[in-house]
C-alpha positions as CSV (number, residue, x, y, z in Angstrom):
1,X,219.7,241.1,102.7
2,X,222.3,238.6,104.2
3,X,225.9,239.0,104.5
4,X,227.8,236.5,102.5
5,X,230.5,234.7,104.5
6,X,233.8,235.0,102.8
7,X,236.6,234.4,105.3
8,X,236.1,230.6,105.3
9,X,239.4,228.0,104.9
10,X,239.7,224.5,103.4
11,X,242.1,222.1,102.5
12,X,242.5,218.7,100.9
13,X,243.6,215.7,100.0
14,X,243.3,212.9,97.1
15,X,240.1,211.7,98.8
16,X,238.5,214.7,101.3
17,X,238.1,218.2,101.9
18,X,237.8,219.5,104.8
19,X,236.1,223.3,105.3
20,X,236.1,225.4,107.8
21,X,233.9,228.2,108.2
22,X,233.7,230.9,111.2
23,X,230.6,231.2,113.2
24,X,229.6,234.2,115.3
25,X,228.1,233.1,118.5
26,X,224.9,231.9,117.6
27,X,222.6,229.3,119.0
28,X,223.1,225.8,117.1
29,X,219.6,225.6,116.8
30,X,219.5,228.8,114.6
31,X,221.8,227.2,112.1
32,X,220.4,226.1,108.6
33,X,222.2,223.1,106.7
34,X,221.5,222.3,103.2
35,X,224.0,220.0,101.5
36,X,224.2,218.2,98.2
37,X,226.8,216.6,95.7
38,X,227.1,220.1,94.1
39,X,225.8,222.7,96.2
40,X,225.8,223.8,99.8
41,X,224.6,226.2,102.1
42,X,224.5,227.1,105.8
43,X,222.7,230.0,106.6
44,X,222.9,231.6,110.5
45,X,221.0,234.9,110.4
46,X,222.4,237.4,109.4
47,X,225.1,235.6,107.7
48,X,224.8,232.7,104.6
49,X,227.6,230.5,103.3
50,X,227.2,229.5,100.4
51,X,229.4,227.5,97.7
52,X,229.2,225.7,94.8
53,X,231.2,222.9,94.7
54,X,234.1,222.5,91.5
55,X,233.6,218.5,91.2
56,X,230.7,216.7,93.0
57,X,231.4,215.0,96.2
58,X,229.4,211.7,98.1
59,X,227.5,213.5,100.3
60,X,226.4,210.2,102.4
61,X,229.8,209.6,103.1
62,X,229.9,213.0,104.3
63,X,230.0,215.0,107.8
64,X,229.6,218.1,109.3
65,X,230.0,219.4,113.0
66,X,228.6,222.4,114.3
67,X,230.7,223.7,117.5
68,X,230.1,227.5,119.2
69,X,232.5,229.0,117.1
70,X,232.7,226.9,114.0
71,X,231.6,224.8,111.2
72,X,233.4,221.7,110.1
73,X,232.8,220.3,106.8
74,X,234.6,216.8,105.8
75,X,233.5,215.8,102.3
76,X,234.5,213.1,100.2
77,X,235.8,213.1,96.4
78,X,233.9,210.8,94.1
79,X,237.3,211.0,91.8
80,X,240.5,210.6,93.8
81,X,242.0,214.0,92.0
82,X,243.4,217.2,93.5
83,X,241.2,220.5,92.9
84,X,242.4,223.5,91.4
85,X,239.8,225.3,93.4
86,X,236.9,225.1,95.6
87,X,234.3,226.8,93.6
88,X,233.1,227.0,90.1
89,X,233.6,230.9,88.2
90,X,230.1,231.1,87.4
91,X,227.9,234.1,86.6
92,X,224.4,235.2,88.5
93,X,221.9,233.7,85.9
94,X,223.8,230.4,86.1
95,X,224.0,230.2,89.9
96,X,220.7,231.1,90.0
97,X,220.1,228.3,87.9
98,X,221.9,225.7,89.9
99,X,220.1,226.6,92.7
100,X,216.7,225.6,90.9
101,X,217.9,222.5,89.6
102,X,219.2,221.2,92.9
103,X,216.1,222.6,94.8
104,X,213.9,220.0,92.1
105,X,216.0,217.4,92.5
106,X,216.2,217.6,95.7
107,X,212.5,217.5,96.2
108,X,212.1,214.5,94.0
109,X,214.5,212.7,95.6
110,X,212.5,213.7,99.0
111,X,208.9,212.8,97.1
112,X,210.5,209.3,95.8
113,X,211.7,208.2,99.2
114,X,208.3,209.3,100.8
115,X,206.4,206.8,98.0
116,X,209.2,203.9,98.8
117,X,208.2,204.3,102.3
118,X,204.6,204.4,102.1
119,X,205.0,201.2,100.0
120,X,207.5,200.0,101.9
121,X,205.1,200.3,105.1
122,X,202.0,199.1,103.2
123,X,204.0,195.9,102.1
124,X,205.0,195.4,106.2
125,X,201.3,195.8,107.3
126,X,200.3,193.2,104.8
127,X,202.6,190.8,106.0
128,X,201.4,191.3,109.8
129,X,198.1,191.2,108.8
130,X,198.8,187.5,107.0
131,X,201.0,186.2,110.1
132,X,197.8,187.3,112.1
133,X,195.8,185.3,110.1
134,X,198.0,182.7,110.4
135,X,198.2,182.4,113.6
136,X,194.3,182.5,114.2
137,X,194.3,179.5,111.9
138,X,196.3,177.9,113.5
139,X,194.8,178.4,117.0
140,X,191.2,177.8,115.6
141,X,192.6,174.3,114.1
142,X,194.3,173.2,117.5
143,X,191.0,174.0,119.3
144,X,188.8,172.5,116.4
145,X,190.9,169.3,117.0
146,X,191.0,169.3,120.8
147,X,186.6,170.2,120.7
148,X,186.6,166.9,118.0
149,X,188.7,164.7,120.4
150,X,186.3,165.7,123.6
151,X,183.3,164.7,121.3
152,X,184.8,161.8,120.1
153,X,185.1,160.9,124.2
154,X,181.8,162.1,124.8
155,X,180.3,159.9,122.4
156,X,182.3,156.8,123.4
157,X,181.2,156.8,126.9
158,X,177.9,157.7,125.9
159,X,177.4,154.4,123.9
160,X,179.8,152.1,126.8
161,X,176.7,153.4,129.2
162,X,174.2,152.3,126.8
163,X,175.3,148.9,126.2
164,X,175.7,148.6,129.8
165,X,172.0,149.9,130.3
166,X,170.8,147.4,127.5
167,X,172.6,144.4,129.0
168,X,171.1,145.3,132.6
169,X,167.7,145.4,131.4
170,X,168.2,141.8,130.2
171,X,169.2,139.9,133.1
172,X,167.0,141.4,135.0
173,X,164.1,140.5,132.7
174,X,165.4,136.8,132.9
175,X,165.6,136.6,136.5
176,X,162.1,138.4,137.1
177,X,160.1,135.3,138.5
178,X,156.7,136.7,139.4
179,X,154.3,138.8,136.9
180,X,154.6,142.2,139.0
181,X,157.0,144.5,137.2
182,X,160.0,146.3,138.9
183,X,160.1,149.8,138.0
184,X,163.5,151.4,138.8
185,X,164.1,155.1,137.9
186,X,167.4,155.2,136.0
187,X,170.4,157.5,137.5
188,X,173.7,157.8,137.1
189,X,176.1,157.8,140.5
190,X,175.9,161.1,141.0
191,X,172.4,161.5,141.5
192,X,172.2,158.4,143.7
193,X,174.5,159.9,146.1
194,X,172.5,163.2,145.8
195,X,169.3,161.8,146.3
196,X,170.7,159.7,150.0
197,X,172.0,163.1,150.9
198,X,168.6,164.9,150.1
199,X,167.0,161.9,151.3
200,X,168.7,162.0,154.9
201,X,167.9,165.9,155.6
202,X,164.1,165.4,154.7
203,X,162.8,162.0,155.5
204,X,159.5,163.6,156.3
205,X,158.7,164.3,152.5
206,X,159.8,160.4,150.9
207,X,157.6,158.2,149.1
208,X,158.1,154.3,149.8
209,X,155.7,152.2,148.4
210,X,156.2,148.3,149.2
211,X,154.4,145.7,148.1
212,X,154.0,142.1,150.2
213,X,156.8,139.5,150.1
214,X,155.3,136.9,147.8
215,X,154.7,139.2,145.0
216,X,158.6,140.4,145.1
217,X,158.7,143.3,144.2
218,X,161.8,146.1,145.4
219,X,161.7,149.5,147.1
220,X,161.2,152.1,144.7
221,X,162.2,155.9,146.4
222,X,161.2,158.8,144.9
223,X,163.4,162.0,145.2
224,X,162.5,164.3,148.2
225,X,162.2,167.8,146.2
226,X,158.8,167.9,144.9
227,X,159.8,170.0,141.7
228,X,162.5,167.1,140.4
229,X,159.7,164.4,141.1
230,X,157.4,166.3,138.6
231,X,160.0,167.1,136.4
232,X,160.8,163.1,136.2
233,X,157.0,162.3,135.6
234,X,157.5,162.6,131.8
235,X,160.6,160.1,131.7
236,X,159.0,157.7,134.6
237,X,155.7,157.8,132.3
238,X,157.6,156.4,129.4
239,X,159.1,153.9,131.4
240,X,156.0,153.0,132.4
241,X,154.1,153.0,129.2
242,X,157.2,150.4,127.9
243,X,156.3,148.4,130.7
244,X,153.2,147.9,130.5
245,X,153.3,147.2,126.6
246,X,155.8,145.0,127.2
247,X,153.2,142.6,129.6
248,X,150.2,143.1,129.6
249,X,149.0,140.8,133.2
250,X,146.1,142.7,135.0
251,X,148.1,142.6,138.3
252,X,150.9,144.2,136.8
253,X,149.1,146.5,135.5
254,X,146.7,147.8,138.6
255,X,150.2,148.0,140.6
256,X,151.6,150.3,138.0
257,X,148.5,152.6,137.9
258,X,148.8,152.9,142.3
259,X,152.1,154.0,141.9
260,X,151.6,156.4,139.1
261,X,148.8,157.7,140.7
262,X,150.7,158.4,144.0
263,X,153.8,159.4,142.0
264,X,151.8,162.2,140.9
265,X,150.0,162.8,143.9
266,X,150.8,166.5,145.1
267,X,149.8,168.3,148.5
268,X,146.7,170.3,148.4
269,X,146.8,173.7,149.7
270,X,144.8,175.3,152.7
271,X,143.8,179.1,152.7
272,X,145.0,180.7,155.4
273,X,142.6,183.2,156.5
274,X,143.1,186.2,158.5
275,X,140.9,188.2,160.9
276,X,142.3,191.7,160.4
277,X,142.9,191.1,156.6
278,X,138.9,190.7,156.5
279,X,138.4,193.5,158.3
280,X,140.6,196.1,156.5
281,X,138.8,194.9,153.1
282,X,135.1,195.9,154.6
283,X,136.5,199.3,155.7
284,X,137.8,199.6,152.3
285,X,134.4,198.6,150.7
286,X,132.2,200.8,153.1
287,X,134.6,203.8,153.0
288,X,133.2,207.3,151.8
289,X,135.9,209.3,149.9
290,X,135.2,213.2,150.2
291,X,133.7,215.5,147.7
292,X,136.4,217.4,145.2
293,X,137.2,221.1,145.8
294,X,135.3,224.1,144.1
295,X,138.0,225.5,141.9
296,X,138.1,229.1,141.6
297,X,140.4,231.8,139.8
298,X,142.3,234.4,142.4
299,X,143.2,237.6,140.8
300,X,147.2,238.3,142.2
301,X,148.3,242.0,141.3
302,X,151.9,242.8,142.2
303,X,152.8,246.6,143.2
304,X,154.5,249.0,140.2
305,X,158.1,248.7,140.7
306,X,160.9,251.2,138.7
307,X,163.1,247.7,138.7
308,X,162.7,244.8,136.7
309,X,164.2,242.6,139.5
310,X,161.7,241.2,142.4
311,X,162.3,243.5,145.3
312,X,164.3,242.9,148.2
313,X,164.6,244.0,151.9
314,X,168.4,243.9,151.7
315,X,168.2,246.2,148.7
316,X,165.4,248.4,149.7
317,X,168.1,251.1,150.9
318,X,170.2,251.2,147.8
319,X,167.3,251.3,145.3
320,X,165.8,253.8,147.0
321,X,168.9,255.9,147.2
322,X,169.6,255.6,143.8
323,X,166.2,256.6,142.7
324,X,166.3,259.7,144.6
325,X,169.6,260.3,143.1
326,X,168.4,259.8,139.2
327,X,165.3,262.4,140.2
328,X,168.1,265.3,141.4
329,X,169.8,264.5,138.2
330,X,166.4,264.8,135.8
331,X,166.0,267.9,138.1
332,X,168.8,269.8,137.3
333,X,168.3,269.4,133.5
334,X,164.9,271.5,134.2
335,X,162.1,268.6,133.8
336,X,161.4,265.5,135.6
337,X,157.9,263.7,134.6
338,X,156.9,263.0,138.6
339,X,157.1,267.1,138.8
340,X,154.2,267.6,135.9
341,X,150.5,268.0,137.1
342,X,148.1,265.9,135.5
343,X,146.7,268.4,133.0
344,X,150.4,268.5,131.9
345,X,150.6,265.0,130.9
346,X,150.1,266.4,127.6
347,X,152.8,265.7,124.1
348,X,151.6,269.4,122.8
349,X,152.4,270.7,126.1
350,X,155.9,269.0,126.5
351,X,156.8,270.6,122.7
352,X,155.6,273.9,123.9
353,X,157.9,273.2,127.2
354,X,161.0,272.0,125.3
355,X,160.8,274.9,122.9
356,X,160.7,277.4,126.1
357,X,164.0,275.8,127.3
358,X,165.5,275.8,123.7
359,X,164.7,279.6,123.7
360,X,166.5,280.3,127.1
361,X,169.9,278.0,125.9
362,X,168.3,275.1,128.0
363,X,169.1,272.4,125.8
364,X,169.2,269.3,128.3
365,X,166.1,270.5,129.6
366,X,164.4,270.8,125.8
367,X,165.9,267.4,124.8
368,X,164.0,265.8,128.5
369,X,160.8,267.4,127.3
370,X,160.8,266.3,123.9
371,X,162.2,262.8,124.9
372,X,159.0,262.5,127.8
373,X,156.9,264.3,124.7
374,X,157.8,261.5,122.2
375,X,156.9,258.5,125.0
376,X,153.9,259.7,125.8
377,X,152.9,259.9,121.7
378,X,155.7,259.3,118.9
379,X,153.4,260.5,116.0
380,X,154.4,263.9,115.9
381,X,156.3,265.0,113.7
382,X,157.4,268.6,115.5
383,X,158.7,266.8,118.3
384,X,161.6,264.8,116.4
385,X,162.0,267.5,114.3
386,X,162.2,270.2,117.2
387,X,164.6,267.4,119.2
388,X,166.8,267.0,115.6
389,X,167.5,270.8,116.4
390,X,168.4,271.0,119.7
391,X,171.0,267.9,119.5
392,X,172.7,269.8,116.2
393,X,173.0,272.4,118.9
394,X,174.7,270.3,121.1
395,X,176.8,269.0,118.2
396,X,175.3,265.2,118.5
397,X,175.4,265.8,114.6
398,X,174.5,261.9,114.4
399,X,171.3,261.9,116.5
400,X,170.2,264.8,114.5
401,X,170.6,263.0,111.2
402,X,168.3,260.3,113.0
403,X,165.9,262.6,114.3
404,X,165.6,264.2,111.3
405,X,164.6,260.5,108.9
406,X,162.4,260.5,111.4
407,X,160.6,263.1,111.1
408,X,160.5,263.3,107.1
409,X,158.6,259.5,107.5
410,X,156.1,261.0,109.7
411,X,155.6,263.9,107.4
412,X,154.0,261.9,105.0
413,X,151.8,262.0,102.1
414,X,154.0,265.3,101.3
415,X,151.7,268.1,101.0
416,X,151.5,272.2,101.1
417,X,150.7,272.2,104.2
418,X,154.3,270.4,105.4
419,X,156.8,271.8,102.4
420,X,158.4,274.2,104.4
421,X,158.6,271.6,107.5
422,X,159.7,269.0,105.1
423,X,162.2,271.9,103.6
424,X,163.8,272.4,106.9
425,X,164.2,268.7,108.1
426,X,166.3,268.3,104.7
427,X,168.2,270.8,105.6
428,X,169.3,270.2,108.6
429,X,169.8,266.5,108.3
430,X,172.4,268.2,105.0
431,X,173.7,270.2,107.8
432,X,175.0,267.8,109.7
433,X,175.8,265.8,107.5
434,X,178.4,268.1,106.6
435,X,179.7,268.4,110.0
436,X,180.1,264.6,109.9
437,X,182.1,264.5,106.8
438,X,180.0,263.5,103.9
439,X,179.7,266.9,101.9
440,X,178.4,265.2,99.2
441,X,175.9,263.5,100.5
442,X,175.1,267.2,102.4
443,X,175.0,269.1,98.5
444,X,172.4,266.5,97.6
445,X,170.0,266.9,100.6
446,X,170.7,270.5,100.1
447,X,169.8,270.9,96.7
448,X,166.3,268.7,97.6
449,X,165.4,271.6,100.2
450,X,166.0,274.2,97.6
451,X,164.0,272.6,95.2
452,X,161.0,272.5,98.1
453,X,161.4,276.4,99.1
454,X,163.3,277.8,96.5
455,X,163.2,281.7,97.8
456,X,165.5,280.9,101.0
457,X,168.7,282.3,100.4
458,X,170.3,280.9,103.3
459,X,169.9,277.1,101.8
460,X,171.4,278.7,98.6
461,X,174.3,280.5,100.3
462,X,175.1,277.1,102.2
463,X,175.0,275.1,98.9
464,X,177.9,277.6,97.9
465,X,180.0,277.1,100.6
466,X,179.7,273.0,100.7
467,X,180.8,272.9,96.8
468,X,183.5,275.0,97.1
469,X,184.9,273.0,100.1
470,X,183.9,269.9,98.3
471,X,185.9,271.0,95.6
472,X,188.7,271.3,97.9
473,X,188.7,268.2,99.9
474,X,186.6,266.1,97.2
475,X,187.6,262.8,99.5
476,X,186.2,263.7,102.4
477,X,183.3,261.6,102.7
């Protein structure tokens, strides 16, 4: 419950208020603000100031300053009017009210100016998505117009060379005065100077073929790498082809074939042979690879180890000691299976032995026995049943219970011959039961043992005593 702050102060003027309320040192942090035109409230736990307001004030215009020691409120009038008072005389319900209202309004108010953001941020994004786009325009216009311009250039010099090519070929056809052809590859400067360069650092590899002086006929030089000369054997075959359709004089003619016929003459190539190569392919040939082993299965057996781990020199010591030590224990209960003969490695035998150590008040040794009894076969019923005892006489009232299910399932089809056994495994599992809590539960199996041997009185007497302490404590279980 907070403590309402009453020892506040204020004053005023025709336009502000000013209110001054006491703070106890408290962290700033700690202090909760909640203003309006009507209402406020500053709550610093334990303590909670809270007014509402005569006339409404503008609460934008408004400030407040939290020191160590003090709030200072400075609100302004909506109506330049002197107060009577500082609060409204209201009643419980109608504060109460008030409170509801403004908290509403409030929220609204909060809701709308989330929505006006949200669109108000949604509108922005769309706009810098637009300018984006804008600008990506733009820049994809400027480079449209700068890729049409180097086209444009392209294609200008393009045709210049072509008319240049065309009016070449012309003269030279009228100053041509014998009937041999002059085949010149064409190239652009570039190449040409390429092709001296290439042509200075292998003169070995050049083709010159010159005809005699009276025919008149030029140098034609063929480019030194062997892969441009056949990749120009299309283009210098189409120049050739024009040529020769263009005149058709049998002298022409026979040139043109000699020097497309050692234009696309090419290098034969030698096999190198080698001495030792021949010699490592007859081994290979004449070698005898060796017959493929016999398989066979090998039996591995591994020796018996107490451990589940793989057994260790460095730990030899240790599990040895701590076998010896287990074997002492198991000893001092009264049975150990390493002690037993062979003849002894018998489940009637260890039932007999357990129920000799139950009779002498042996109980760890009867619980080893029937344990080892119940490994060795767990189909009998007298062992579970015989264990189920001897742990209710330890008090392990919940391994009895177990034991005892147990032994009921192995006592099955239900018969004469097993009512009374069946009788007293009911009863015990009732038993403890009890001991654990769940008397009714412990009535019911009781009641199903007398219905089996209905002449015990003890099962009758204990029947007695679970009601009448059931109908004490009925909760218990």
């Amino acid at each position: 419950m907070p403590i309402l702050v009453k020892d506040y102060s204020w004053i005023q003027s025709s336009t502000n208020i000013h209110i001054r309320v006491p703070l106890d040192p408290v962290y700033k942090e700690k202090v909760d603000l909640f203003t309006t035109d009507r209402y406020i409230k500053a709550n610093f736990s334990p303590f909670l100031f809270e007014i509402f307001l005569l006339h409404d004030v503008d609460i934008k215009r408004s400030k407040c300053i939290v020191k160590d020691d003090v709030i200072l409120l400075d609100l302004f009038k909506k109506d330049d009017a002197e107060w009577e008072s500082l609060e409204k005389t209201l009643t419980k319900e109608e504060k109460m009210r008030i409170r509801q209202e403004t908290l509403e309004e409030c929220q609204q108010k909060a809701k709308q100016e989330a929505e006006d953001k949200a669109i108000k941020k949604s509108n922005l994004d769309r706009f810098t998505v637009q300018r984006a786009m804008d600008i990506d325009n733009k820049q994809h216009d400027l480079m449209d117009s700068r890729r049409d311009e180097q086209r444009k250039k392209a294609m200008g010099d393009l045709e210049k060379w072509r008319a240049s090519t065309v009016e070449n070929n012309h003269n030279f056809k009228d100053t041509t005065s014998s009937s041999v052809k002059i085949v010149e590859l064409p190239s652009s400067e570039d190449e040409e100077v390429e092709k001296n360069a290439r042509g200075r650092e292998v003169e070995n590899n050049k083709r010159s073929f010159v005809d005699t002086e009276s025919s008149g006929a030029k140098i034609i030089e063929l480019p030194s790498s062997e892969d441009e000369c056949f990749a120009n054997n299309t283009k210098i075959n189409e120049n050739l082809t024009k040529k020769q359709t263009s005149e058709d004089s049998p002298k022409s003619t026979k040139i043109l074939a000699e020097i497309k016929k050692q234009i696309l003459w090419k290098p034969e190539k030698k096999v190198v042979k080698s001495e030792y190569v021949e010699k490592k392919k007859e081994e290979t040939v004449k070698r005898v690879l060796p017959k493929l082993r016999q398989m066979a299965e090998l039996q591995i057996t591994h020796t018996p180890r107490t451990f589940p781990t793989p057994s260790r020199e460095s730990t030899a010591q240790e599990e040895e000691a701590w076998l010896k030590n287990i074997t002492m224990a198991r000893r001092a209960t009264g049975f150990v299976s390493e002690d037993l003969r062979p003849e002894e490695q018998d489940p009637q035998w260890c039932k007999e032995k357990g129920d000799e150590f139950f009779r002498s008040g042996n109980y760890l040794g009867a619980i080893s026995a029937y344990t080892h009894g119940i490994t060795l076969s767990d189909k009998l019923p007298t062992l579970f049943a015989n264990r189920a005892a001897t742990h209710f006489a330890l008090g392990n009232f919940s391994k009895c219970a177990t034991d005892c299910s147990t032994a009921l399932d192995l006592l099955k089809p239900p018969c004469e011959g097993n009512r009374r056994s069946r009788a007293k495994c009911i009863a015990r599992r009732g038993a403890a039961l009890a001991r654990l809590g769940y008397l009714s539960k412990a009535i019911d199996e009781m009641k199903a043992a007398a219905k089996l041997v209905p002449d015990d009185e003890k099962i009758k007497r204990d029947i007695i005593d679970m009601e009448r302490a059931w109908e004490q404590n009925p909760d218990s279980d």
